[in-house]
PDB file as gemmi writes it, atoms N, CA and C in Angstrom:
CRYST1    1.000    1.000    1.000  90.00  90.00  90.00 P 1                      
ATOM      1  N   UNK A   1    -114.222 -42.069 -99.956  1.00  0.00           N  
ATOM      2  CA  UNK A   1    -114.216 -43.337-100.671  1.00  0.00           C  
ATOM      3  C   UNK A   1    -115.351 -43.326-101.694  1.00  0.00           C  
ATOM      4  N   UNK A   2    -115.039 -43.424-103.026  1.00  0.00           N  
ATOM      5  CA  UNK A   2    -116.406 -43.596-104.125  1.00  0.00           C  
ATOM      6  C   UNK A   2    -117.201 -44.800-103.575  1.00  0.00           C  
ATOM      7  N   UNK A   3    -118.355 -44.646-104.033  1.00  0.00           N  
ATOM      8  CA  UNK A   3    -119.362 -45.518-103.689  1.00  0.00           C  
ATOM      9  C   UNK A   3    -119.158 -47.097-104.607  1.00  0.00           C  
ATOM     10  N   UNK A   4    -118.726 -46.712-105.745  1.00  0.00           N  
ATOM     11  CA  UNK A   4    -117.941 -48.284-105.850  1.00  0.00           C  
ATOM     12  C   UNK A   4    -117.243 -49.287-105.074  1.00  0.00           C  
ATOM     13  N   UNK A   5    -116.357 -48.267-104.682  1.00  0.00           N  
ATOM     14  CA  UNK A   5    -115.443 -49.404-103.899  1.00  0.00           C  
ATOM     15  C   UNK A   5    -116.092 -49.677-102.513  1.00  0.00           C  
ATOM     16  N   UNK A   6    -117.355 -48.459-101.953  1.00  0.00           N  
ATOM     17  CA  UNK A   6    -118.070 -49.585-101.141  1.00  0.00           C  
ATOM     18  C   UNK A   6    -119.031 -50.869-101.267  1.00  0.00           C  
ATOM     19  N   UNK A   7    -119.416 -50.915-102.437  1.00  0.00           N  
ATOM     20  CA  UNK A   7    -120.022 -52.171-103.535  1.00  0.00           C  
ATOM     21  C   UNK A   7    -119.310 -53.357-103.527  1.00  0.00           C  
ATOM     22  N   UNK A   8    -118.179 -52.578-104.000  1.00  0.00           N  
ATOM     23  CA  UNK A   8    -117.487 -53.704-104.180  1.00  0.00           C  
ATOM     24  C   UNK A   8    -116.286 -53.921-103.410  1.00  0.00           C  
ATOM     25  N   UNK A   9    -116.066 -54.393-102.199  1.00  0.00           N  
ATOM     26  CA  UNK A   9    -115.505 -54.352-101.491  1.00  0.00           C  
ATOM     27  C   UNK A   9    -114.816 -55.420-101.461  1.00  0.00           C  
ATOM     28  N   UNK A  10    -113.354 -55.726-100.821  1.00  0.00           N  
ATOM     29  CA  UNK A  10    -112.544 -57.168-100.979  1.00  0.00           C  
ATOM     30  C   UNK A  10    -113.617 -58.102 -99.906  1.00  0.00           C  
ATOM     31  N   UNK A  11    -113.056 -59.108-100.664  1.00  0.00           N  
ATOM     32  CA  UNK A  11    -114.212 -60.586 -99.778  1.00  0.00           C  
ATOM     33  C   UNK A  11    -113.188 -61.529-100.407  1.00  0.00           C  
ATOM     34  N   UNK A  12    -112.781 -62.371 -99.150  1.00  0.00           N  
ATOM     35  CA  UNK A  12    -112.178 -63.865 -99.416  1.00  0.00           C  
ATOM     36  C   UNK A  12    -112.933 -64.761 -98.152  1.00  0.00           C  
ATOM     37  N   UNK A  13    -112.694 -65.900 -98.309  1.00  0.00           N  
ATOM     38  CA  UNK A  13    -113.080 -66.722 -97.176  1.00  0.00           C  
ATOM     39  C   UNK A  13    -111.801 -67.601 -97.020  1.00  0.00           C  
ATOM     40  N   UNK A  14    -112.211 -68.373 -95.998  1.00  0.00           N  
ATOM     41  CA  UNK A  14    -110.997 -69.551 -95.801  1.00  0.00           C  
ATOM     42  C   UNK A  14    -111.305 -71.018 -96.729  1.00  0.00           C  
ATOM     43  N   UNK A  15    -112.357 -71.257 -97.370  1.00  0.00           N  
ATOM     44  CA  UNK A  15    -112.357 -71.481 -98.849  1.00  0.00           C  
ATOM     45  C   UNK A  15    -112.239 -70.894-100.366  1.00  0.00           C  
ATOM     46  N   UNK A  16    -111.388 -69.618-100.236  1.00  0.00           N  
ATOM     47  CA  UNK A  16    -111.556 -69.188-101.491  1.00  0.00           C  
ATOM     48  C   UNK A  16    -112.467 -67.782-101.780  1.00  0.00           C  
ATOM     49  N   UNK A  17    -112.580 -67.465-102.973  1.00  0.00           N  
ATOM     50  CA  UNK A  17    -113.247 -66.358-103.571  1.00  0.00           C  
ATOM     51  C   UNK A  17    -115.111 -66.748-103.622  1.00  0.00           C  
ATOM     52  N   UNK A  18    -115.956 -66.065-102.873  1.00  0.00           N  
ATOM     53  CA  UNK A  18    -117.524 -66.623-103.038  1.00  0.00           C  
ATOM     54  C   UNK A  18    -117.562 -66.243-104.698  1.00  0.00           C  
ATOM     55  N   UNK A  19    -119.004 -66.918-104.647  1.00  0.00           N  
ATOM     56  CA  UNK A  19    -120.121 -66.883-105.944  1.00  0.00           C  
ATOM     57  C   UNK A  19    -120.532 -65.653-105.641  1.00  0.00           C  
ATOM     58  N   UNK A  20    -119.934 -64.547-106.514  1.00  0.00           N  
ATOM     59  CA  UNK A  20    -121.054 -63.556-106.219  1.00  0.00           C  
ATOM     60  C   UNK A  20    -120.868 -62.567-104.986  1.00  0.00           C  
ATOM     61  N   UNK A  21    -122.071 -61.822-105.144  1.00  0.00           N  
ATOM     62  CA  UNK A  21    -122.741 -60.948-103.675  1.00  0.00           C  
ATOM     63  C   UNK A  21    -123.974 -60.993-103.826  1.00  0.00           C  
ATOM     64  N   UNK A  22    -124.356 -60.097-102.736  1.00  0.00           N  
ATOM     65  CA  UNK A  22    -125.989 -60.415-101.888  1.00  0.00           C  
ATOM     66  C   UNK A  22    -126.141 -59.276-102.083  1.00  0.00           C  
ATOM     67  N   UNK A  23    -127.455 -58.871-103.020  1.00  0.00           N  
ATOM     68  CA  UNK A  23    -128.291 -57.734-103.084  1.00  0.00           C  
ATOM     69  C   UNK A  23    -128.604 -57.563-101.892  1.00  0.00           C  
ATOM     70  N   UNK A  24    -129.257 -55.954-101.813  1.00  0.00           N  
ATOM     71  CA  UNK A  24    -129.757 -55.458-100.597  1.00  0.00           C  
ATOM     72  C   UNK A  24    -130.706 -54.435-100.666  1.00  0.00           C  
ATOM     73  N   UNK A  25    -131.751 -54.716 -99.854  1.00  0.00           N  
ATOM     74  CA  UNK A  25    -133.121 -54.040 -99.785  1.00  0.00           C  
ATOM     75  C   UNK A  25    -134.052 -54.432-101.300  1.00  0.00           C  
ATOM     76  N   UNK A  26    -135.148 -53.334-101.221  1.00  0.00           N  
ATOM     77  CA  UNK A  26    -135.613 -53.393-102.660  1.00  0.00           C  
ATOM     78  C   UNK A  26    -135.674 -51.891-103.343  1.00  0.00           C  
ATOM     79  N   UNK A  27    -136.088 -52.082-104.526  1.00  0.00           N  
ATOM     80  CA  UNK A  27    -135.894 -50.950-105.223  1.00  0.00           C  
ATOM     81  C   UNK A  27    -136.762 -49.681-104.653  1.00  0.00           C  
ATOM     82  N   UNK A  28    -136.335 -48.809-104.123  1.00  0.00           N  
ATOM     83  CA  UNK A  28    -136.916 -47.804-103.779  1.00  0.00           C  
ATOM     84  C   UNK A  28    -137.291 -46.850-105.029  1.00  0.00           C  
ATOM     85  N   UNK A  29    -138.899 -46.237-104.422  1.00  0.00           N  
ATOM     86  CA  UNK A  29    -139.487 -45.076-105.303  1.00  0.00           C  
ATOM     87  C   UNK A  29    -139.375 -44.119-105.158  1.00  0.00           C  
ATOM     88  N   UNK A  30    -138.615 -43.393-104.442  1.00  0.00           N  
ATOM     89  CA  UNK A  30    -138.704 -42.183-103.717  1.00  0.00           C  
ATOM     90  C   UNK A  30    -137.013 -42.026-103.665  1.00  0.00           C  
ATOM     91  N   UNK A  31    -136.268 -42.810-104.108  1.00  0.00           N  
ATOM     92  CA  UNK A  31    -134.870 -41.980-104.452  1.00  0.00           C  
ATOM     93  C   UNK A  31    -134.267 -42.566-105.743  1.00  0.00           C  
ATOM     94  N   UNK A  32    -133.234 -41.743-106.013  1.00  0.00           N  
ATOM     95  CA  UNK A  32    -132.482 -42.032-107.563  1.00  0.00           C  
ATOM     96  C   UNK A  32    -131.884 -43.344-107.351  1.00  0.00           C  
ATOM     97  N   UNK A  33    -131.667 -43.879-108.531  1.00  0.00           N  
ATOM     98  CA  UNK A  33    -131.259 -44.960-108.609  1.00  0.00           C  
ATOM     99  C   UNK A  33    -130.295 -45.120-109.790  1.00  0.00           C  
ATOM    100  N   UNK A  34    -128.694 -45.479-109.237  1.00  0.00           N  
ATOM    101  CA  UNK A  34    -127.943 -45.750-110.433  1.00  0.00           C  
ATOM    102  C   UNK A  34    -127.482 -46.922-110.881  1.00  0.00           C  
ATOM    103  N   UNK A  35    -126.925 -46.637-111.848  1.00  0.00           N  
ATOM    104  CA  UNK A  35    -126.825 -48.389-112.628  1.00  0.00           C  
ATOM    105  C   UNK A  35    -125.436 -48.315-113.124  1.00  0.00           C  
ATOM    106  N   UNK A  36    -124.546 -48.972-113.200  1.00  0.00           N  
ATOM    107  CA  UNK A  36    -123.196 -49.167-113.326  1.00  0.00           C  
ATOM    108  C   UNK A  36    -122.476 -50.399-113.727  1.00  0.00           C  
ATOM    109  N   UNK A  37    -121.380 -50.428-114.763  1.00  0.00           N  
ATOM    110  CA  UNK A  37    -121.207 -51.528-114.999  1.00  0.00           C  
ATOM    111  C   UNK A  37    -119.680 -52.287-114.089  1.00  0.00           C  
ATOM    112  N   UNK A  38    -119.944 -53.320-113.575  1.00  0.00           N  
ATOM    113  CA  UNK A  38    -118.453 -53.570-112.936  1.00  0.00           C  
ATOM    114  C   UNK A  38    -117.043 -54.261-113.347  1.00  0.00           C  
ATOM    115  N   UNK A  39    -116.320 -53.664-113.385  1.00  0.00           N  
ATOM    116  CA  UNK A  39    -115.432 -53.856-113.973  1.00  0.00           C  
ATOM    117  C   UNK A  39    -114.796 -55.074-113.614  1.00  0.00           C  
ATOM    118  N   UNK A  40    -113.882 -55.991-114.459  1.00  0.00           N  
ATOM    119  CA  UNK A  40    -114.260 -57.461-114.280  1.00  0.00           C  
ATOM    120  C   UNK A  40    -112.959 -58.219-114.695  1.00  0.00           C  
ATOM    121  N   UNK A  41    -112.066 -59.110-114.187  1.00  0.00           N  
ATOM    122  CA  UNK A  41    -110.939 -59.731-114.685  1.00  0.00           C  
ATOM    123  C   UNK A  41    -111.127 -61.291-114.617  1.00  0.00           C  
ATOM    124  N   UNK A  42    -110.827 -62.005-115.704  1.00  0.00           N  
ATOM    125  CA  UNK A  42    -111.134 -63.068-115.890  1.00  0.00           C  
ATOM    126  C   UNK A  42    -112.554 -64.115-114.835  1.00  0.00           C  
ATOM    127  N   UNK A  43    -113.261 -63.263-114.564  1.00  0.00           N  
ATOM    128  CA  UNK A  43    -114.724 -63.812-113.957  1.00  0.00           C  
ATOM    129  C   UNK A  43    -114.841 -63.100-112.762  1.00  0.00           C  
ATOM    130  N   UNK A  44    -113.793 -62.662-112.529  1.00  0.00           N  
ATOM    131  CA  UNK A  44    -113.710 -62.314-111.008  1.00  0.00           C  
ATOM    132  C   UNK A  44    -113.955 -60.648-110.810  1.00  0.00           C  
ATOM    133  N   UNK A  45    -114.484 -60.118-109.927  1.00  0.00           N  
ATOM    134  CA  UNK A  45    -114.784 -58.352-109.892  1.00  0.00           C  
ATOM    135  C   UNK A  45    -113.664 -58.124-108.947  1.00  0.00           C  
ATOM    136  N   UNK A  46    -112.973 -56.510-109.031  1.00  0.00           N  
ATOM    137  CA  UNK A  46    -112.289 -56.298-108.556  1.00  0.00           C  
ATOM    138  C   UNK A  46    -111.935 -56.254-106.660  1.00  0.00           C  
ATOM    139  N   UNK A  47    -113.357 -56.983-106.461  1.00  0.00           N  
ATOM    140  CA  UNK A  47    -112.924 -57.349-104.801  1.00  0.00           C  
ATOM    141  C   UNK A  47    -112.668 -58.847-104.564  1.00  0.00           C  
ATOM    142  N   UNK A  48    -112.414 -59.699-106.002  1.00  0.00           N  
ATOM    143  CA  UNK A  48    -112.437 -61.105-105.012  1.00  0.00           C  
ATOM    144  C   UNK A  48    -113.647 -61.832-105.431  1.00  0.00           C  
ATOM    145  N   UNK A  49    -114.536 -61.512-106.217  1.00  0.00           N  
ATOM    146  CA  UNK A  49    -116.160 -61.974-105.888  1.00  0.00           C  
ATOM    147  C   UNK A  49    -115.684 -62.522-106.947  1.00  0.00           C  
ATOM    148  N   UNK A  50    -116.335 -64.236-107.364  1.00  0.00           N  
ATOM    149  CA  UNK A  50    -116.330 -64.541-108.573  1.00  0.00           C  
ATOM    150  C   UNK A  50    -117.678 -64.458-109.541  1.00  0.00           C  
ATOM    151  N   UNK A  51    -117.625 -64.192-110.723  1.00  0.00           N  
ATOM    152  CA  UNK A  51    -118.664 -64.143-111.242  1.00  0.00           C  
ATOM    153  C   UNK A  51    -118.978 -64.894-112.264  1.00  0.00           C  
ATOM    154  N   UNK A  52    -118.020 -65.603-112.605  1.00  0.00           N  
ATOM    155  CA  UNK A  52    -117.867 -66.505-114.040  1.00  0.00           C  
ATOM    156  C   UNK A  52    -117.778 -65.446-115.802  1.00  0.00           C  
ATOM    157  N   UNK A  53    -117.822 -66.487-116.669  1.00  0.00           N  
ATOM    158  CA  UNK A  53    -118.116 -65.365-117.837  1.00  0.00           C  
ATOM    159  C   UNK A  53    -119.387 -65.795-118.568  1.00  0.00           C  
ATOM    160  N   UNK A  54    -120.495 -64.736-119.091  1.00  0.00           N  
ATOM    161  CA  UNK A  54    -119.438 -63.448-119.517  1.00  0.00           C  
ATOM    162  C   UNK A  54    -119.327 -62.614-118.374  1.00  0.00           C  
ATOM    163  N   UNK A  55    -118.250 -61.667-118.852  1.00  0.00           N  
ATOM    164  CA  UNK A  55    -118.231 -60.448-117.741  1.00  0.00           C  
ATOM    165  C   UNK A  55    -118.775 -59.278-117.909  1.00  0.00           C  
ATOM    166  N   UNK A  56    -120.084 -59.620-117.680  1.00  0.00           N  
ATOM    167  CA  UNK A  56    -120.990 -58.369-118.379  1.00  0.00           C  
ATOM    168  C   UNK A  56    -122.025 -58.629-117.148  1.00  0.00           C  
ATOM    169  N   UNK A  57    -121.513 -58.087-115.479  1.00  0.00           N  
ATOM    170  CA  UNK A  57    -122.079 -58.233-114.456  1.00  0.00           C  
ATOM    171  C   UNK A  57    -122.405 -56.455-114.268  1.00  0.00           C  
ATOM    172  N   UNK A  58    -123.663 -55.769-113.792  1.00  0.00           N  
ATOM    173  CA  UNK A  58    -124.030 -54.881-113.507  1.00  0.00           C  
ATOM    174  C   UNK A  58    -124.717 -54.535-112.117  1.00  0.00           C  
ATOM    175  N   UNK A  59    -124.357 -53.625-111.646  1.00  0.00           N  
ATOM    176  CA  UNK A  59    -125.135 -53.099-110.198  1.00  0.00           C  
ATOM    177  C   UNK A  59    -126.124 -52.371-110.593  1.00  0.00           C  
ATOM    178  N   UNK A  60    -127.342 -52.221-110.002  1.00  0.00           N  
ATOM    179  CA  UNK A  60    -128.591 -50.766-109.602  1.00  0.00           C  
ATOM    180  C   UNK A  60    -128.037 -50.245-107.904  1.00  0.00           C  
ATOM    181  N   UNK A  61    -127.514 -49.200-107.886  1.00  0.00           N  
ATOM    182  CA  UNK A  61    -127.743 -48.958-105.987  1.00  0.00           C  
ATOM    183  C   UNK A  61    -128.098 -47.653-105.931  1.00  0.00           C  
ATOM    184  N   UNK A  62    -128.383 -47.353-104.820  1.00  0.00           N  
ATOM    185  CA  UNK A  62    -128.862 -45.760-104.294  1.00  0.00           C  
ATOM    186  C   UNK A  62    -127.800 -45.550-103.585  1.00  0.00           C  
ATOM    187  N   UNK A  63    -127.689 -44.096-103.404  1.00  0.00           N  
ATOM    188  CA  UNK A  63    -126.474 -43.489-103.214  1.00  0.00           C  
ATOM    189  C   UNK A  63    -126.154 -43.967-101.327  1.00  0.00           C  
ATOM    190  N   UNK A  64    -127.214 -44.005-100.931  1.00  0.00           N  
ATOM    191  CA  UNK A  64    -126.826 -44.624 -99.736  1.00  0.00           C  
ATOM    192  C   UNK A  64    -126.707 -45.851 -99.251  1.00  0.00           C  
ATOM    193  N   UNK A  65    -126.639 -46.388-100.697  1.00  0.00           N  
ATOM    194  CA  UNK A  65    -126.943 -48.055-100.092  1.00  0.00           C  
ATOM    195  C   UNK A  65    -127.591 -48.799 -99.242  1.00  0.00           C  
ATOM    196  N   UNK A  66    -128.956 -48.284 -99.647  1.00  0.00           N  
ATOM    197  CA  UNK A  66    -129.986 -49.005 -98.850  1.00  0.00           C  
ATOM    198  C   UNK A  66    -130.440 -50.019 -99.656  1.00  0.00           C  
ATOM    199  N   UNK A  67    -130.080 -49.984-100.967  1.00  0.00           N  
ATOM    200  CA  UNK A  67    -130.921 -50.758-102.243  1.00  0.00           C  
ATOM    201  C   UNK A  67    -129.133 -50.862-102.819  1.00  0.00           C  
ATOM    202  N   UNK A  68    -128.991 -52.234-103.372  1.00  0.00           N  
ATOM    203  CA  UNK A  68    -127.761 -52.736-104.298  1.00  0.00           C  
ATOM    204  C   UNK A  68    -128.589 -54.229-104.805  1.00  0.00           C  
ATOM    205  N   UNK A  69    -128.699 -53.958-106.029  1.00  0.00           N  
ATOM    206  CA  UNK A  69    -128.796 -54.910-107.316  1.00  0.00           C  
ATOM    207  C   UNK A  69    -128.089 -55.205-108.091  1.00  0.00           C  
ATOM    208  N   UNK A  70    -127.505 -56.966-107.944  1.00  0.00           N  
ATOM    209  CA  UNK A  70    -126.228 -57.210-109.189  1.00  0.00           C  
ATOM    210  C   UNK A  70    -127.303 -57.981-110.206  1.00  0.00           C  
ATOM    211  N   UNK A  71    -126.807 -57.659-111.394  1.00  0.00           N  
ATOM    212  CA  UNK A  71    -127.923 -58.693-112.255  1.00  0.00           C  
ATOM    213  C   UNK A  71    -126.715 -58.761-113.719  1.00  0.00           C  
ATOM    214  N   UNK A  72    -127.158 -59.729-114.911  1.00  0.00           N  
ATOM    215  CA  UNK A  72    -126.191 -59.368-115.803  1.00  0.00           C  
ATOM    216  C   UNK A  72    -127.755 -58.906-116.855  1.00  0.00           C  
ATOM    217  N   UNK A  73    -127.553 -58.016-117.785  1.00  0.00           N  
ATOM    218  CA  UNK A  73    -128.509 -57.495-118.911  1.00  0.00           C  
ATOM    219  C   UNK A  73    -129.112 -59.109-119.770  1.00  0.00           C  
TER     220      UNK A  73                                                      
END                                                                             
């Protein structure tokens, strides 16, 4: 499984699509860190998450996902 689609993974609730996701950890110094842009349909990312517009939402994560940062530029 690419490490995207563990990022971004489907999420619904029994109200609907959330605001978003929940970063995790902090930025580590001691491993690589990538940055990626997520791909985005009318506000929403391809698991369900809403994000509103614009759709210019970005991740930072480490390959093991100890560290995931959504932020927009």
């Amino acid at each position: 499984m690419r490490t995207m689609h563990k990022i971004i993974y489907p999420v619904s609730t029994k109200f609907g699509a959330p605001m978003g996701r929940h970063s995790v950890g902090t930025l580590p110094t001691d491993k690589k860190v990538f940055d990626s842009f997520i791909p985005m349909s009318g506000g929403y990312d391809r698991g369900g998450a809403y994000w509103g517009t614009p759709d210019n939402v970005r991740v930072k994560y480490t390959k093991d996902l100890s560290y995931i940062e959504f932020y927009r530029p």
